[in-house]
C-alpha beads as a LAMMPS data file, in Angstrom:
LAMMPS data file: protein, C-alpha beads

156 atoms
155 bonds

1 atom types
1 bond types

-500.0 500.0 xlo xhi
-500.0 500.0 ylo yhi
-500.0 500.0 zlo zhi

Masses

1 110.0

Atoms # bond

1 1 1 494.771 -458.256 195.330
2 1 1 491.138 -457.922 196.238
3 1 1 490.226 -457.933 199.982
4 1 1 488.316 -460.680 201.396
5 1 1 484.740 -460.173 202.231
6 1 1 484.395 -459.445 205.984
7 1 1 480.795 -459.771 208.028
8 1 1 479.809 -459.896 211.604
9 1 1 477.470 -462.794 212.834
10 1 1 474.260 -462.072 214.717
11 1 1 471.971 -464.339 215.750
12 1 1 468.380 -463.665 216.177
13 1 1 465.382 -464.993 218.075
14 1 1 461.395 -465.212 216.201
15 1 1 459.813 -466.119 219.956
16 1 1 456.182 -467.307 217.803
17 1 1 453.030 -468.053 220.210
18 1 1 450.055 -470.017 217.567
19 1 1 446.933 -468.312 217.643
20 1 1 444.231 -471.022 215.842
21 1 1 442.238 -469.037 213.565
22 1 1 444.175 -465.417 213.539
23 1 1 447.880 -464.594 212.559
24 1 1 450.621 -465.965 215.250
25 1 1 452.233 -463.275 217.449
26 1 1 455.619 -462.227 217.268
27 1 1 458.157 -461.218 220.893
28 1 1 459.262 -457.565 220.235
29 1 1 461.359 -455.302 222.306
30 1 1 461.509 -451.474 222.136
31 1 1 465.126 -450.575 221.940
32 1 1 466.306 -447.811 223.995
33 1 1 469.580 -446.756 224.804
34 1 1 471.755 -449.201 222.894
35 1 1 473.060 -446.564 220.112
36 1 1 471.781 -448.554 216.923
37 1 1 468.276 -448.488 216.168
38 1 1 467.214 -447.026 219.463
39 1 1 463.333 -446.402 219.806
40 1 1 462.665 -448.873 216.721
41 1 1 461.117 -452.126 217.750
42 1 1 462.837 -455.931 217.397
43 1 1 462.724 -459.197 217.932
44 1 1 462.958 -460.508 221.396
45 1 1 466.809 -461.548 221.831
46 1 1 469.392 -460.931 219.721
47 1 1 472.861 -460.202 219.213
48 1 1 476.765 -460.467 218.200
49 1 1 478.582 -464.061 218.204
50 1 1 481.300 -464.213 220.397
51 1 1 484.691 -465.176 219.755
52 1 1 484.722 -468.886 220.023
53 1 1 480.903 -469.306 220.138
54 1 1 478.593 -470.955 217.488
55 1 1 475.726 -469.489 216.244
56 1 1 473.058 -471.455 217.867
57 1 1 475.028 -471.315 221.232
58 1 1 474.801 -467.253 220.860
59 1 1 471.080 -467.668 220.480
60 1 1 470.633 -469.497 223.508
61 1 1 472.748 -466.962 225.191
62 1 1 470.625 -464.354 224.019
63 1 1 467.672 -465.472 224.860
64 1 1 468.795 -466.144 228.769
65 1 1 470.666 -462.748 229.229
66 1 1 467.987 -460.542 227.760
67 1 1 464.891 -462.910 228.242
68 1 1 465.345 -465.173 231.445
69 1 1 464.218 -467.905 228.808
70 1 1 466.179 -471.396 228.485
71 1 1 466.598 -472.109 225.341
72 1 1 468.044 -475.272 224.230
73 1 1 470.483 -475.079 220.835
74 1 1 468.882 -478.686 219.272
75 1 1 464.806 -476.634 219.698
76 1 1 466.727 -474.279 217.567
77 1 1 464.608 -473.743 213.837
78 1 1 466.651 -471.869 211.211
79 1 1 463.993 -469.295 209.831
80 1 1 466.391 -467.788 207.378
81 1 1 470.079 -466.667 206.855
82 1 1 470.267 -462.942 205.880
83 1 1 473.238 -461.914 204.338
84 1 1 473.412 -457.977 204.421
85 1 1 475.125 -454.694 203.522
86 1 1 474.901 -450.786 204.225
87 1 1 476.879 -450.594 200.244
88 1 1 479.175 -448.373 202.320
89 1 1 482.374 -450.891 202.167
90 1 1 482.614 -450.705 205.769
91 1 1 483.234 -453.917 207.615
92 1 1 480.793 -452.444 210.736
93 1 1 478.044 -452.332 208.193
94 1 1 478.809 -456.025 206.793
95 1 1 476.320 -458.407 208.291
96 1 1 475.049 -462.000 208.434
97 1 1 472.100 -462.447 210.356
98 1 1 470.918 -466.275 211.821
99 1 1 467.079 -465.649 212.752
100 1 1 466.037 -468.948 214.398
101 1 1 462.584 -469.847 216.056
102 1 1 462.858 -471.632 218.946
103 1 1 460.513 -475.032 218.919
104 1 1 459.817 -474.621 222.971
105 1 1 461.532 -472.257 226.208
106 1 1 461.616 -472.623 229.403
107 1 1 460.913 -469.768 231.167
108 1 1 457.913 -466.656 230.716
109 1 1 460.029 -463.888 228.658
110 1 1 461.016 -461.129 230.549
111 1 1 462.713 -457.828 230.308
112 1 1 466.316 -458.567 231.434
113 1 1 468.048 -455.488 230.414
114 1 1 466.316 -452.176 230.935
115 1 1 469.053 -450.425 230.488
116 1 1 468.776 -451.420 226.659
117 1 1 465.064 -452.193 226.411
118 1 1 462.049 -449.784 227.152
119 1 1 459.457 -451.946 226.707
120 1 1 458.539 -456.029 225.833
121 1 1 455.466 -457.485 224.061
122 1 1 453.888 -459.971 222.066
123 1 1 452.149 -458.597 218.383
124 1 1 450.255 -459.794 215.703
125 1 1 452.376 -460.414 212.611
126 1 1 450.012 -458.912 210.728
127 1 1 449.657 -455.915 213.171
128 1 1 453.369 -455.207 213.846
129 1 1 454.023 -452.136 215.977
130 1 1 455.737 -448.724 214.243
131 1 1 458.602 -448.235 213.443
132 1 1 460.665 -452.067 213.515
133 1 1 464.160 -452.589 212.615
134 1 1 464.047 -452.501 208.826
135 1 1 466.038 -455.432 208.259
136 1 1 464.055 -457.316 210.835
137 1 1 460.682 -456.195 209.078
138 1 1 461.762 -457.630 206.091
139 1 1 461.661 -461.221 207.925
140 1 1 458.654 -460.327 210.339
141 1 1 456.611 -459.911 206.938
142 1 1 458.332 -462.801 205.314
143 1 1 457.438 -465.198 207.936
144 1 1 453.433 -463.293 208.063
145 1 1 453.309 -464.038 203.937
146 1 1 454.634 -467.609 204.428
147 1 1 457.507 -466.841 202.086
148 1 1 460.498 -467.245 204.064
149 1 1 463.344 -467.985 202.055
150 1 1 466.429 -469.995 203.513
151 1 1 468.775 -467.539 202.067
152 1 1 467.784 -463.440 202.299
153 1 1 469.921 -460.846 200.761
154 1 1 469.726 -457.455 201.390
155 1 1 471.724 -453.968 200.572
156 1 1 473.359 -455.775 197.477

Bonds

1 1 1 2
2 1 2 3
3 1 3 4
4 1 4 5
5 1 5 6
6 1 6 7
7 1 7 8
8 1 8 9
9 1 9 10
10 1 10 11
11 1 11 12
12 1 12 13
13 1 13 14
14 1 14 15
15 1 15 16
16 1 16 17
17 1 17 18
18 1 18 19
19 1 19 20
20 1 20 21
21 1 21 22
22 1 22 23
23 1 23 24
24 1 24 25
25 1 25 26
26 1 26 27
27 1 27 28
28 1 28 29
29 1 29 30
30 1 30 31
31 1 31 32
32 1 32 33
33 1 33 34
34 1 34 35
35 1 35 36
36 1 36 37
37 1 37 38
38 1 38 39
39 1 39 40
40 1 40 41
41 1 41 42
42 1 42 43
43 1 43 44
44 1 44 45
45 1 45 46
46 1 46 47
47 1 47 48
48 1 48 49
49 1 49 50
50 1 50 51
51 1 51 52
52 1 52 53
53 1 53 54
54 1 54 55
55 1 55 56
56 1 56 57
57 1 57 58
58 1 58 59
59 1 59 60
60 1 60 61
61 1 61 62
62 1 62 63
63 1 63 64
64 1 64 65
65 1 65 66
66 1 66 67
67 1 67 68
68 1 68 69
69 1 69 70
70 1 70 71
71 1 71 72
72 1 72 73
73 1 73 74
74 1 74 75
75 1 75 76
76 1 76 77
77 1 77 78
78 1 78 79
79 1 79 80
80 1 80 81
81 1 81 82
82 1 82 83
83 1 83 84
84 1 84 85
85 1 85 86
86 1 86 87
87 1 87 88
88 1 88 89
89 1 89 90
90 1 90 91
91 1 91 92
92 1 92 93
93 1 93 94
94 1 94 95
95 1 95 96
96 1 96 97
97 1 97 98
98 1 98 99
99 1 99 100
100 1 100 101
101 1 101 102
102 1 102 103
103 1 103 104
104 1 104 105
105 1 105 106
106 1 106 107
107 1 107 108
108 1 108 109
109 1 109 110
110 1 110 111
111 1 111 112
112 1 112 113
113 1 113 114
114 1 114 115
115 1 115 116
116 1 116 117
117 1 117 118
118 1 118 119
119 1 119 120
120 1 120 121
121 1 121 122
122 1 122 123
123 1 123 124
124 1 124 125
125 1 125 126
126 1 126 127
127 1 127 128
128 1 128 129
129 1 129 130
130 1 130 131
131 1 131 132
132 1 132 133
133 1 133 134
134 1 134 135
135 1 135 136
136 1 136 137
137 1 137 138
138 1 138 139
139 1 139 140
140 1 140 141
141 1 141 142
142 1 142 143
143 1 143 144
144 1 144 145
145 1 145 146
146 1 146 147
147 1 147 148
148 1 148 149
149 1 149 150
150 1 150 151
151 1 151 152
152 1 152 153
153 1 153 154
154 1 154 155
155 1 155 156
């Protein structure tokens, strides 16, 4: 018998501010001290879905605990889905990613865990800091190209 397919859910949050004229800027944060990725930049809010919890109710989560943003789960816009894998076969390393992009926030985005984040700030998709989380580059220059697809796969 062949074992089911097992991921974890993340959900993700693209905080986008328009610039007329020049490309729109992008919310990173530098990770620091979390154990995964540490000292790579990403987006803004993210993380695991909860036992119980929906997707877009983890993303509003997210974006109050590490933020101090409001964001409501119906100004939720699906950017993509990414469906990912290390190759490794283990379950840790067997992902699907919800990056959404909220329509509006209340709120003026803050550094709410310092204790996980070094630093917070707003860049230029086409000027992205060095180095970002690779899976999350590979959205950041989707969305700069204008070639987001509604499905991304990854690692396969």
């Amino acid at each position: 018998m062949v074992e089911r397919f097992q991921v974890i859910p993340a959900a993700y949050l693209v905080l986008l501010r328009e610039r007329p004229g020049m490309a729109d800027e992008v919310l990173l944060t530098l990770r620091r001290g979390t154990g995964y990725m540490d000292e790579h930049w990403a987006c803004g809010a993210a993380g695991h879905v909860e036992a119980g919890e929906s997707v877009l109710a983890a993303a509003a989560r997210e974006a109050h605990e590490e933020l101090g943003i409001s964001v409501q789960e119906h100004d939720l816009v699906p950017v993509t889905v990414m469906h990912r894998s290390a190759g490794n076969g283990d379950p840790v390393d067997e992902r699907v990613d919800f990056f959404f992009r909220p329509s509006r926030w209340a709120g003026e985005p803050r550094r709410r865990e310092p204790h996980k984040s070094a630093a917070l700030g707003w860049f230029a998709l086409d000027a992205l800091p060095d180095p970002v989380v690779p899976h999350e580059r590979v959205v950041l220059d989707a969305l700069r190209h204008g070639t987001v697809p509604a499905v991304t796969v990854l690692g396969f």
